[in-house]
NUZAZA-982815 format. One record per residue: y, z, x of N, C-alpha, C in turn; residue in one letter. Coordinates in pm, whole numbers, padded with zeros to 5 digits, always signed. Layout:
BEGIN
YZXYZXYZXA/...
! end
This chain:
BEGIN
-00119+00000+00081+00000+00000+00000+00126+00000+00086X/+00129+00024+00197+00240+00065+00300+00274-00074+00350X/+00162-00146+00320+00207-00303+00477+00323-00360+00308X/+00250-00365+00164+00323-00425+00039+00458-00391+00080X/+00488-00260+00081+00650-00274+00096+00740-00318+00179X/+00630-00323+00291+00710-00438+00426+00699-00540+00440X/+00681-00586+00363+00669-00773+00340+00756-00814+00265X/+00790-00724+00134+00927-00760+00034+01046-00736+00125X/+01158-00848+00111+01285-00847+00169+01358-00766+00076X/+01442-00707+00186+01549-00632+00099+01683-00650+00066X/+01726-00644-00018+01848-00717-00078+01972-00634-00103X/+02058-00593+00073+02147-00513+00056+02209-00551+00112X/+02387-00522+00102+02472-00560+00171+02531-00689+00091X/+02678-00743+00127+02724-00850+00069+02679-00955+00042X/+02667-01078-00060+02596-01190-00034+02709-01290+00040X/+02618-01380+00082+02676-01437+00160+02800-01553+00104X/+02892-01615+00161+02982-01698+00074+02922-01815+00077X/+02936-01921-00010+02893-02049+00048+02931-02160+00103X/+03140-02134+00090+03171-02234+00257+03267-02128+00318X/+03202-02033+00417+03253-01922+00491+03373-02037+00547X/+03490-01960+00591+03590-01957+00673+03563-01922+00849X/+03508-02045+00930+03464-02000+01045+03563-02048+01142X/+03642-02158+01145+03750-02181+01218+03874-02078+01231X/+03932-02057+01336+04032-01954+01343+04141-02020+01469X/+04238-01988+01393+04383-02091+01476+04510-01940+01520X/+04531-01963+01637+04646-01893+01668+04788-01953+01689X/+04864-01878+01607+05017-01930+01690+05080-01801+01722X/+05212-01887+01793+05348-01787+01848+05439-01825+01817X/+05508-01678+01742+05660-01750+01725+05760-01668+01802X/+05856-01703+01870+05968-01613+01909+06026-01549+01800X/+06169-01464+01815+06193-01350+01723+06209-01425+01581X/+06295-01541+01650+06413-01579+01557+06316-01649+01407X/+06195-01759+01511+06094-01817+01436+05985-01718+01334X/+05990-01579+01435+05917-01460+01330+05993-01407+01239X/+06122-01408+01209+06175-01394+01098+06205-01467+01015X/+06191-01579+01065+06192-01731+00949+06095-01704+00827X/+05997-01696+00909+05807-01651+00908+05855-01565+00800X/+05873-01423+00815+05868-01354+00709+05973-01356+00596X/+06092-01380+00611+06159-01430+00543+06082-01503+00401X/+06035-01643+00442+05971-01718+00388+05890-01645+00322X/+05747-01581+00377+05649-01549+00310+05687-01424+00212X/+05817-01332+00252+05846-01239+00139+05901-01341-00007X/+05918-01469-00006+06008-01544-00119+05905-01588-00192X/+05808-01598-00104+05673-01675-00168+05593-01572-00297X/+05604-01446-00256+05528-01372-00337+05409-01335-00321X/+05321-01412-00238+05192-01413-00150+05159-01276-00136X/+05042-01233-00134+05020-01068-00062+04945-01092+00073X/+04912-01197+00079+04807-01258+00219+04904-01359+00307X/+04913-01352+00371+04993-01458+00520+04852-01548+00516X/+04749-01506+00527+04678-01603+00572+04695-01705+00454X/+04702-01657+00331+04726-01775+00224+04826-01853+00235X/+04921-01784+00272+05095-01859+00264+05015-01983+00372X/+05033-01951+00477+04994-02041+00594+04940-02147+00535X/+04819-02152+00498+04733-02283+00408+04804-02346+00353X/+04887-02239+00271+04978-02343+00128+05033-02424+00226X/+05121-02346+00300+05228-02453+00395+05170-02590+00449X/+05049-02552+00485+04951-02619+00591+04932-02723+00501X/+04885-02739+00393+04829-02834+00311+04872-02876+00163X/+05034-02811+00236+05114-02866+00138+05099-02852-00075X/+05023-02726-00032+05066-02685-00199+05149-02617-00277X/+05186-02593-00363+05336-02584-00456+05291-02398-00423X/+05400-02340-00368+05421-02205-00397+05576-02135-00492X/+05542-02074-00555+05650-02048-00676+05694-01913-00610X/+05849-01963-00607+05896-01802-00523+05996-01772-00674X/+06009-01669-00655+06090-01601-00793+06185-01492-00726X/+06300-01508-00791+06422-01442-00689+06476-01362-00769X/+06475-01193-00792+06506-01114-00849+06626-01075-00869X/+06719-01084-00949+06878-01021-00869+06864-00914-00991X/+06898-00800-00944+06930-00641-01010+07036-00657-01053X/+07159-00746-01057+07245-00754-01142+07219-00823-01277X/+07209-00923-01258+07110-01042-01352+06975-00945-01454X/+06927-00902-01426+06812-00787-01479+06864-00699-01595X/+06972-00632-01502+07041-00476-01578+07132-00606-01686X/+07210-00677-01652+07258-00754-01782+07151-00802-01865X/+07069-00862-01804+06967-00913-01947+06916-00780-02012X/+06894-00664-01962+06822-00572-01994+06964-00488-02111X/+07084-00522-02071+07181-00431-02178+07186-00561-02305X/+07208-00622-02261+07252-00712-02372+07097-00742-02452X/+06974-00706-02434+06844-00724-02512+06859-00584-02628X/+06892-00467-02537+06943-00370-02608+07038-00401-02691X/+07146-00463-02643+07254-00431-02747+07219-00547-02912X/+07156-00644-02872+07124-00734-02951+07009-00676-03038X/+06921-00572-03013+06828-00506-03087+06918-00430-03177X/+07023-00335-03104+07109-00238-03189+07175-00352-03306X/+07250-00443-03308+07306-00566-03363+07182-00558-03462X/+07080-00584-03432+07022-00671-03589+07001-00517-03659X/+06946-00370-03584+06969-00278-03680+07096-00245-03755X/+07192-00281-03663+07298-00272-03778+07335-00358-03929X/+07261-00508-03898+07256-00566-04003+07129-00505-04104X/+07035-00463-04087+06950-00389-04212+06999-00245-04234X/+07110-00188-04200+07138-00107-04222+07264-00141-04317X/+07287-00238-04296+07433-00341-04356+07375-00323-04537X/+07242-00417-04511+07200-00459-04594+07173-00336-04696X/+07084-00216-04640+07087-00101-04736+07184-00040-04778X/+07299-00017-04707+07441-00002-04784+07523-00085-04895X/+07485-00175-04873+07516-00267-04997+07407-00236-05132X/+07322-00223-05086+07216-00205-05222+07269-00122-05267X/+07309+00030-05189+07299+00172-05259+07463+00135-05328X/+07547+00077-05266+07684+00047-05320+07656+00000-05515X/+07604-00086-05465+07566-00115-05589+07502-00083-05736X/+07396-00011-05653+07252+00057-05707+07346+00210-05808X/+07472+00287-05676+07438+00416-05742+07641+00443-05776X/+07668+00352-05752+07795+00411-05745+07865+00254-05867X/+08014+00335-05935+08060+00286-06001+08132+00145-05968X/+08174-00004-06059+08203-00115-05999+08322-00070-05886X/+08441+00019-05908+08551+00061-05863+08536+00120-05721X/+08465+00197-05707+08394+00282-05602+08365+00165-05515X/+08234+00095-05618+08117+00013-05491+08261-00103-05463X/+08373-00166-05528+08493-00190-05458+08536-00179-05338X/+08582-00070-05322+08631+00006-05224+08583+00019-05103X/+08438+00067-05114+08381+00080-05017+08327-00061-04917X/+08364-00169-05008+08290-00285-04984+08436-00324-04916X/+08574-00294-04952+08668-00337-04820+08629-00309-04755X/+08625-00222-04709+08624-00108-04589+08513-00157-04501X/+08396-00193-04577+08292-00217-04494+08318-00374-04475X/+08362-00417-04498+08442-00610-04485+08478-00573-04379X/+08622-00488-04374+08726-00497-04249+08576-00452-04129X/+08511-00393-04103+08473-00307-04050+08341-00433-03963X/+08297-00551-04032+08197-00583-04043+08300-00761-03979X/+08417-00757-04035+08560-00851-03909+08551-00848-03862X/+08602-00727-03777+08569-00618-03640+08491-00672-03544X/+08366-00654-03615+08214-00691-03551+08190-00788-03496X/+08258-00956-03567+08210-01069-03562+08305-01071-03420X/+08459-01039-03439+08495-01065-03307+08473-01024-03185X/+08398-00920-03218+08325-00836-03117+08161-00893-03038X/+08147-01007-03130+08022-01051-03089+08060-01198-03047X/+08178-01271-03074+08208-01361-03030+08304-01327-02867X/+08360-01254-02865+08396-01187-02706+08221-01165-02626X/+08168-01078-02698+08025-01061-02616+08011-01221-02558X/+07951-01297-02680+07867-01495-02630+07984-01488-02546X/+08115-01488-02517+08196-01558-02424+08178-01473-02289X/+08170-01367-02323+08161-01302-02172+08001-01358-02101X/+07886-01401-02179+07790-01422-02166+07726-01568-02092X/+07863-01645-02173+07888-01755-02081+07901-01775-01982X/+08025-01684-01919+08115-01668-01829+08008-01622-01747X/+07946-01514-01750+07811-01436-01632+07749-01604-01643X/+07668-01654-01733+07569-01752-01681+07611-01845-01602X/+07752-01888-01615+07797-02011-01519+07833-01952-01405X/+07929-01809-01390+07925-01776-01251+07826-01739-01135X/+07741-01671-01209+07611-01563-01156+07456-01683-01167X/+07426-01752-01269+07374-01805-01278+07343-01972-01221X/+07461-01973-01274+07519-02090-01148+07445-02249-01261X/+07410-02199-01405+07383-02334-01496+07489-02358-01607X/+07521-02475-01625+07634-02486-01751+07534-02454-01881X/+07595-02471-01937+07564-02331-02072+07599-02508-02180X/+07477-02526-02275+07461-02635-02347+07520-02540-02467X/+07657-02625-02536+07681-02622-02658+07643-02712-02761X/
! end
């Protein structure tokens, strides 16, 4: 029974790949060329150099994506403020019901100036916003803005 178990192969450890990477290439770059080097490969997004290299090498499309923290925190206030904006319109909307619903024609009147002037206000307040919004995309962004 002892020779049986030494005749079966044993099946441990990684399997093997089936077109291993056996060629291996060195270069040198001086300072200026090693910061080109990384430069580059931080734009690329890559987590491997050895990948970047290939791409370069054999000429395939790498997608670099360029973060600006100004650009961010504006898209990120104005997503906010445009969320607050549409709650204010269903909140618009339930004030008008209850205007209607619970209070006298004279009253629900009144209150419906008030909420007019108030709701004026607003529109010019959101037409200054699109213009300032413009103004960031063509300066910061650097695309004309399709009307």
């Amino acid at each position: 029974m002892k020779e049986n178990n030494k005749t079966l192969p044993k099946r441990v450890g990684r399997r093997p790949k089936k077109d291993p990477a056996k060629f291996r290439y060195t270069i040198s770059f001086n300072q200026e060329e090693h910061n080109k080097f990384l430069e580059l490969f931080e734009q690329s997004g890559l987590m491997v150099k050895a990948h970047f290299i290939t791409s370069c090498i054999f000429s395939k499309t790498i997608k670099t994506v360029k973060i600006d923290k100004g650009t961010l925190d504006f898209y990120m206030r104005l997503t906010s403020f445009h969320s607050q904006f549409r709650s204010i319109g269903v909140n618009y909307n339930q004030v008008v019901k209850l205007l209607y619903g619970g209070l006298s024609e004279k009253k629900a009147a009144a209150y419906l100036f008030k909420l007019e002037k108030q709701t004026a206000e607003m529109a010019l307040l959101c037409q200054k916003i699109i213009q300032i919004t413009e103004e960031f995309e063509i300066k910061q962004l650097k695309k004309p803005v399709d009307k």
